[in-house]
C-alpha positions as CSV (number, residue, x, y, z in Angstrom):
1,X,16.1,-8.7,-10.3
2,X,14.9,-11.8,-8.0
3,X,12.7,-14.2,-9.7
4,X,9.7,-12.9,-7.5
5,X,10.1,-9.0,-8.7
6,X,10.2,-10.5,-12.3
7,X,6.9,-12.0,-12.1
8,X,5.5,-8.8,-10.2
9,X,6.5,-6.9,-13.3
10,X,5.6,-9.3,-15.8
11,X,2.0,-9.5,-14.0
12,X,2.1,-5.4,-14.1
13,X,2.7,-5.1,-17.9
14,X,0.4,-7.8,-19.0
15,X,-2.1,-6.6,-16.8
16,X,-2.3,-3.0,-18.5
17,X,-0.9,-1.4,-15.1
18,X,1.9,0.0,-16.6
19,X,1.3,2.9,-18.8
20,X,4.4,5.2,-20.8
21,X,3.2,8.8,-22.0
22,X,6.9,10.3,-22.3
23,X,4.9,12.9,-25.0
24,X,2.8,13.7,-22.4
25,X,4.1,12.8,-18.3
26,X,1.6,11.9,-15.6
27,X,1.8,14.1,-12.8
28,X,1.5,12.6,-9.1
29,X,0.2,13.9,-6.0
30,X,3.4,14.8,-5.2
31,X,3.6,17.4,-8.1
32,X,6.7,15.4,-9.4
33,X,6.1,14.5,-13.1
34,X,7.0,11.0,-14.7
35,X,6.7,9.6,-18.0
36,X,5.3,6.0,-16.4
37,X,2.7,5.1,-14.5
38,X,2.0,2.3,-12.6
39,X,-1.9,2.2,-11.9
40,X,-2.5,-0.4,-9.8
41,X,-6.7,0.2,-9.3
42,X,-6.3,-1.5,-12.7
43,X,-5.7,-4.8,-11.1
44,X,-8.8,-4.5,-8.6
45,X,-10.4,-5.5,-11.5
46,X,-7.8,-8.3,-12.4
47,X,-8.2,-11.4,-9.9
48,X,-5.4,-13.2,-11.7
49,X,-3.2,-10.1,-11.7
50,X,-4.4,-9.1,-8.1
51,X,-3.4,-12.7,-6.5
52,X,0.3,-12.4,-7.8
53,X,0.9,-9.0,-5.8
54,X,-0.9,-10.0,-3.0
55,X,1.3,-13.6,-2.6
56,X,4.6,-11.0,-3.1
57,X,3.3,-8.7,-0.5
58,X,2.6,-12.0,1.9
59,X,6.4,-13.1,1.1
60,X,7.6,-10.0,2.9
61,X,5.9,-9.5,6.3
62,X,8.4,-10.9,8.2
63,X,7.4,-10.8,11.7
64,X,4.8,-8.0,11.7
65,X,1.8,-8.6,14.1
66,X,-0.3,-6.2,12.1
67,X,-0.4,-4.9,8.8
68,X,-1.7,-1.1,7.4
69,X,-1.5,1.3,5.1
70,X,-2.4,4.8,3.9
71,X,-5.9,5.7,2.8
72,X,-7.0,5.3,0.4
73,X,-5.0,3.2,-2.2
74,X,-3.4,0.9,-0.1
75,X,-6.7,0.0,1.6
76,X,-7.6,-3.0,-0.3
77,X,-3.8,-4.7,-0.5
78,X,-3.9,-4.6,3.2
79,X,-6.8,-5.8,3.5
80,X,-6.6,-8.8,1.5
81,X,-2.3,-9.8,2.7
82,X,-3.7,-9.3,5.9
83,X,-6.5,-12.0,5.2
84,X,-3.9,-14.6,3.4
85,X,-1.5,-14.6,6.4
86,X,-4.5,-14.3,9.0
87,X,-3.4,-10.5,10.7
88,X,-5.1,-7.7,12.0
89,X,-4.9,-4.8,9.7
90,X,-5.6,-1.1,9.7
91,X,-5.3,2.1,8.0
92,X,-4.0,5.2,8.2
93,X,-6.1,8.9,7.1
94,X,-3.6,11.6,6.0
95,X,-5.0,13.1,9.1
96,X,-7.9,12.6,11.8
97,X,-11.5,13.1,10.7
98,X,-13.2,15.9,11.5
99,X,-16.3,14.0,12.6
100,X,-17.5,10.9,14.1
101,X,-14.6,9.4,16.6
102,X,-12.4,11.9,15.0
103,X,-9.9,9.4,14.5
104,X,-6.8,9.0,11.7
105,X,-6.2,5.7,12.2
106,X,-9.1,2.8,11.6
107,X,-8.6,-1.1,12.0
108,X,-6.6,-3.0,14.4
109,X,-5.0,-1.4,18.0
110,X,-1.3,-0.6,17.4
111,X,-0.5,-0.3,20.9
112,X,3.0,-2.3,21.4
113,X,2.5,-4.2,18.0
114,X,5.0,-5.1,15.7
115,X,3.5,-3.4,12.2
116,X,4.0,-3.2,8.4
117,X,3.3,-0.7,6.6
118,X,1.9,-1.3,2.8
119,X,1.9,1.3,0.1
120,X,-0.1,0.3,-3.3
121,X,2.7,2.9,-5.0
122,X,5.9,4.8,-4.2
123,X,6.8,8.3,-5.7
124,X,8.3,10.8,-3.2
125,X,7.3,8.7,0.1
126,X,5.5,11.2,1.8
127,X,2.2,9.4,2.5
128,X,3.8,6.6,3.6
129,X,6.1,8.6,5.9
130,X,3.3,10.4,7.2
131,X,1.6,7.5,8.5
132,X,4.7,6.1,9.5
133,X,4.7,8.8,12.1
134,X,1.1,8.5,12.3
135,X,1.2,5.1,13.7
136,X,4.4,5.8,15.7
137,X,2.3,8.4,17.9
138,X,0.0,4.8,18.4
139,X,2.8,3.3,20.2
140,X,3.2,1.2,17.0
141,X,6.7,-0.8,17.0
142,X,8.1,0.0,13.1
């Protein structure tokens, strides 16, 4: 474990984020079923807590031009790595609105950019996959 992934879970566990029920598992969206969960709303809350996963997040983007993430949990991390290292940012709907613009994805143009995709939390990887392709039909470059 790098020194970095040892403070992000440090900051998790003293934050309250990390919760064990093994008597009684969280399910996820997914339908999977896990003994832990990591709820990270619990650090909107947290500006302490927040700034340590938002300067990890930062220490990854390599040379992404624009950074996004599923609705609707991911929203705020984008938004604020986005602000730190001064980058467009966007998000991604599950699917396109059924109003309005009727669009899926909100936020920056993808066209030809270099992106990152952000996810708040990680279980089977379908919402993240989904807007992978998602942003892949906006001529996003992955």
């Amino acid at each position: 474990m790098t020194q970095l992934s040892h403070t992000v879970a440090q900051t998790l566990l003293q934050a309250g984020a990390v919760v064990l029920r093994p008597d009684a598992p969280f399910t996820f969206a997914s339908g999977m079923r896990s003994p832990i969960y990591c709820d990270n709303r619990v650090l909107l809350g947290n500006l302490q807590a927040r700034r340590v996963v938002v300067q990890a997040f930062a220490q990854h983007i390599g040379q992404a031009e624009v950074l996004a993430g599923p609705a609707t949990g991911a929203i705020p991390w984008v938004a604020w790595v986005s602000e730190l290292c001064g980058l467009p940012m966007a998000y991604v709907r599950s699917e396109a609105k059924a109003h309005g613009r009727g669009q899926q994805i909100e936020g920056a143009d993808l066209a030809g950019r270099r992106l990152l995709l952000l996810e708040d939390t990680v279980s089977t990887g379908a919402s993240v996959l989904k807007a992978a392709e998602a942003v892949r039909s906006a001529s996003a470059r992955l």
